[in-house]
N, C-alpha and C positions, 0 to 999 in steps of 0.2 A: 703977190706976197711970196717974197722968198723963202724956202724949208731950210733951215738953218742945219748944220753938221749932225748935231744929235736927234735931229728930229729923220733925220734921214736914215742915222743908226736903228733907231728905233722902228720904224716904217719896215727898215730890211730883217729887222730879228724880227719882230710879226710876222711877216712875211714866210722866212723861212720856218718858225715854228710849226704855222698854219699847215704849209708845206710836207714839212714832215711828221704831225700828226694824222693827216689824210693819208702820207705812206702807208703808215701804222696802222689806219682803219682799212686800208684797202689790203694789207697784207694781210689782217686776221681773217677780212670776206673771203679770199685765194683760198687760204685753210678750211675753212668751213665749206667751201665749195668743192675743194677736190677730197675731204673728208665722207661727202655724200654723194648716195648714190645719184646718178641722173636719173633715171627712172625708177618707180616700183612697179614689180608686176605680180601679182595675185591671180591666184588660181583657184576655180571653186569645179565642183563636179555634181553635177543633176543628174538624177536617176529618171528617164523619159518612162522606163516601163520594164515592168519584169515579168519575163514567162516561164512555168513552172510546170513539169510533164512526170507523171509519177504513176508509177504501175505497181498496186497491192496484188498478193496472192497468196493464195494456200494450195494445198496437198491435200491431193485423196489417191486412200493406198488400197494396194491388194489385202495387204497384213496390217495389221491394226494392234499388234504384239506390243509396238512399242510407240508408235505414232497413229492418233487418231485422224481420221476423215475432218478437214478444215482447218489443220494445221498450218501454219504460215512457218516455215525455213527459208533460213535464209544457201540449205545444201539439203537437196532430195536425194533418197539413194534411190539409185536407176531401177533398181532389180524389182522393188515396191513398187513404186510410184505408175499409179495410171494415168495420169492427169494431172495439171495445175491449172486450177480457174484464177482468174484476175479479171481488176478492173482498170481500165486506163484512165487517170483525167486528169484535163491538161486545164488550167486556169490562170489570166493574165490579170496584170491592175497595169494602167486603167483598164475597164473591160473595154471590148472594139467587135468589132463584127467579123468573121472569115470563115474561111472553108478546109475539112480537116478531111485527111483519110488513111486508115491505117490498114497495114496490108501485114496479114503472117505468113513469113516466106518459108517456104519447103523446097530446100535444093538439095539433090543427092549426086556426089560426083564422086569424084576418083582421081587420085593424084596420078602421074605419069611424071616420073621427075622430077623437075621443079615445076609444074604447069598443073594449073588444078583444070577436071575434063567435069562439065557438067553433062549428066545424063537425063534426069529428069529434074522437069521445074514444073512444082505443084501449089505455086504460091498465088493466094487470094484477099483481095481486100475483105475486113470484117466490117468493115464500120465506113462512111463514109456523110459529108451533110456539110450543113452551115452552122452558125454557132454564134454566141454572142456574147462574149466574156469567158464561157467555162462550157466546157462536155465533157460526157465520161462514155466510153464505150466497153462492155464484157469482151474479154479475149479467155479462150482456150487453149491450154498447149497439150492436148491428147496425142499422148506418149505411146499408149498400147496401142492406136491407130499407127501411131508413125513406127512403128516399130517391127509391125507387119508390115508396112507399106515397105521399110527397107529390106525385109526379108524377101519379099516377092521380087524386088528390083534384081536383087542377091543372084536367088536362082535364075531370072529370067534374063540376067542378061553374063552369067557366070562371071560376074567382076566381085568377087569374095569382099574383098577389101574397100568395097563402096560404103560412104559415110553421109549422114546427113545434115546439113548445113541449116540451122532451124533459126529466126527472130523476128521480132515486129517493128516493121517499120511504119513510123509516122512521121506526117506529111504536114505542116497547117502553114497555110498562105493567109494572112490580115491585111488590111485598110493601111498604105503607107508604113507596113514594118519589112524591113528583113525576113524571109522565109526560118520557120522553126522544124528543125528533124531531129527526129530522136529514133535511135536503133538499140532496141534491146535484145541481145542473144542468149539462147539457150544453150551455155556447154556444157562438152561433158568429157569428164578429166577421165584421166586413169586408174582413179582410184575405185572410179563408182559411182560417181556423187554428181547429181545433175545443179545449174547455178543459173538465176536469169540474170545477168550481168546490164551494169546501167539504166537498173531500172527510175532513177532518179534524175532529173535533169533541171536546172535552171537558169536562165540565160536574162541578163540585166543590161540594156541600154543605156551606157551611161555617156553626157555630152561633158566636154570637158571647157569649160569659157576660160577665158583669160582676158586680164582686165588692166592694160600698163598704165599709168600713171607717169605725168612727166614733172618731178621735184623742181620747187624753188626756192630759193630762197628771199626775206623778205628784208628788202634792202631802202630806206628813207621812207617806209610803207607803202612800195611797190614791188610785187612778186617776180623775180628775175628768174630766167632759166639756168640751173645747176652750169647745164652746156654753156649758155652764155655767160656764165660769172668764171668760168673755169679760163676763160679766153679774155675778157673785159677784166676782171680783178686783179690778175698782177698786171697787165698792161698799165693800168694806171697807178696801180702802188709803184712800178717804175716811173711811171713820168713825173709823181712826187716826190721820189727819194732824189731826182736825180739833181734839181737846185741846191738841195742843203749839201751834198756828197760833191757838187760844183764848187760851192761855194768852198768848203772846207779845202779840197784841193788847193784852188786858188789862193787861197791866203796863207796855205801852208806855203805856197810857192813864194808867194815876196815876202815869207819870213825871211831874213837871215838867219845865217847859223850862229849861235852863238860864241862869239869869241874867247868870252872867257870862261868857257864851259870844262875846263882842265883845274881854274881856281877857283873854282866858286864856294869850293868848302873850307879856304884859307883867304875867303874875303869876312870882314866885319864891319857893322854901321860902327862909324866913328866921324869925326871931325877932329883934323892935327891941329895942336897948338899955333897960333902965330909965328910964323918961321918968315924970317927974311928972304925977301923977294928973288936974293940973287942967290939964293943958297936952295931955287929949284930947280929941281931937274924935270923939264919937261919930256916926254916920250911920247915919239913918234905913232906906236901902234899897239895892240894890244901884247903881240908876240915880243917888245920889247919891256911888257911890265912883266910876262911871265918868264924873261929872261932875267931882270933885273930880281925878281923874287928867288932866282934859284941859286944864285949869288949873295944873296943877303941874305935869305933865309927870315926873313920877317914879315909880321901878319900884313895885308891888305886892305887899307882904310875904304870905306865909299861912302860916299856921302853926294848930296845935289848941289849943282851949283849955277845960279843962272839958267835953270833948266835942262842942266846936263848931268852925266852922272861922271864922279873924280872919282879914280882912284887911284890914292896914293903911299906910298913906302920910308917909312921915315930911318935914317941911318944917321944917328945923330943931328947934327945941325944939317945935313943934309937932307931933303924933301924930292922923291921921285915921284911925279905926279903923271898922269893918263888921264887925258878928258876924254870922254866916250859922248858924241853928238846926242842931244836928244834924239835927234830923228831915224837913231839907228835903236832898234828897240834889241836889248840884251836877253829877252827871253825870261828871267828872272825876277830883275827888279825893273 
């Protein structure tokens, strides 16, 4: 069965429709694909465990003038104060099992330049054990001991200018953590006024996960990768656009140009009167009807004839007449 002319027409305008609507859908997929991200990545943070070291205290004084014995300051004045009692304790979540030891350090030295000279070291652990979630251990900083102790150092070893370097340090080693220390110091400023420094501590484990995600999009309801669509979707919106963007080239190429594209606004549908046969002028080309119009100056008939298109110029009984081939298509009519 033979497919006759227009059914072949028909077949190729399907065809190239088909063609370039797939363009169309695979050029929107390209956008939507390089519009998103390829991946997501999220990030959360877990707290494994936190440890917590805290050292309470009070004051007991010579004079009671103005501060009572069990005062808690957070600045003693030196010249009073005999002592500060405290307590240390240290407590983790989750609880875990380990081993803790705190030591009050007594160092008395002596600068020499920039070089600090230790002389005597009188430092002794208070507290020491295992543990299971939490302890507390009693610390002393007996001030009027240390205070003699620094005067005897004084005279005995005639270094006037020797000072004492006082704080507790703790130790605690657990099950699977990171070692915890804590260093609380006792200064003492210029004004007078004693300070146990850091005595608060808390230290939090925290894990940090991260969790990437690889986007797709959902393309004939199947999930494609961003990366893959970003590479596959115009590829193919080109290999559809590229028939109908063929074709149109092509046909634009065996158009001709139109010839009478200079007259076509001083052409009109008409049919001339019956005019005698020998009173026509026939013309050779199109360039010879737009010469003979520039010389007469009168409108341009057209009309069909036999399947072609006339046109023709009437100057009285004379008939300038142009056949233009069917087969040569004028763009127009």
């Amino acid at each position: 069965m033979k497919i006759g002319k227009d059914d072949k027409r028909n077949i190729l305008r399907v065809t190239l429709a088909v063609s370039l609507m797939l363009a169309v859908t695979f050029t929107v997929y390209s956008g939507l694909a390089y519009t998103r991200e390829q991946t997501t990545t999220r990030v959360s943070y877990e707290t494994k465990y936190v440890e917590t070291g805290k050292l309470t205290h009070v004051g007991f004084f010579g004079n009671e003038t103005v501060y009572k014995n069990g005062t808690g300051l957070e600045y003693y004045p030196k010249k009073i104060t005999r002592y500060i009692k405290g307590n240390y304790l240290y407590s983790t979540r989750p609880e875990v099992s380990g081993h803790y030891r705190l030591t009050l350090n007594e160092k008395y030295y002596i600068t020499s330049g920039k070089d600090v000279v230790y002389i005597v070291n009188l430092s002794q652990p208070i507290g020491e054990g295992k543990f299971s979630g939490t302890f507390s251990v009693p610390v002393t900083f007996n001030l009027t001991e240390m205070d003699e102790t620094l005067k005897r150092i004084r005279d005995g070893t005639g270094l006037y200018r020797a000072e004492a370097e006082v704080y507790l340090q703790v130790e605690i080693a657990t099950e699977g953590r990171q070692d915890f220390s804590q260093k609380i110091s006792l200064s003492n400023d210029k004004s007078g006024m004693l300070k146990l420094q850091d005595t608060e501590k808390e230290y939090k484990k925290v894990e940090r996960h991260t969790n990437t995600t690889i986007n797709t999009i959902n393309f004939l309801g199947k999930d494609v990768k961003v990366s893959t669509g970003r590479t596959v979707f115009p590829i193919m919106a080109l290999g559809f656009v590229m028939p109908p963007v063929g074709f149109m080239y092509t046909h634009r190429r065996k158009t001709p140009p139109d010839e009478l594209k200079g007259l076509r606004k001083f052409i009109v549908e008409g049919v001339p009167k019956d005019t005698d046969e020998t009173n026509i002028v026939t013309l050779a080309s199109a360039r010879d009807l737009e010469k003979t119009f520039d010389l007469l100056d009168k409108p341009i008939l057209h009309y069909r004839h036999h399947k072609n298109d006339v046109y023709t110029i009437v100057e009285g009984d004379v008939t300038y007449e142009y056949i233009k081939p069917s087969k040569e298509r004028d763009g127009a009519n």
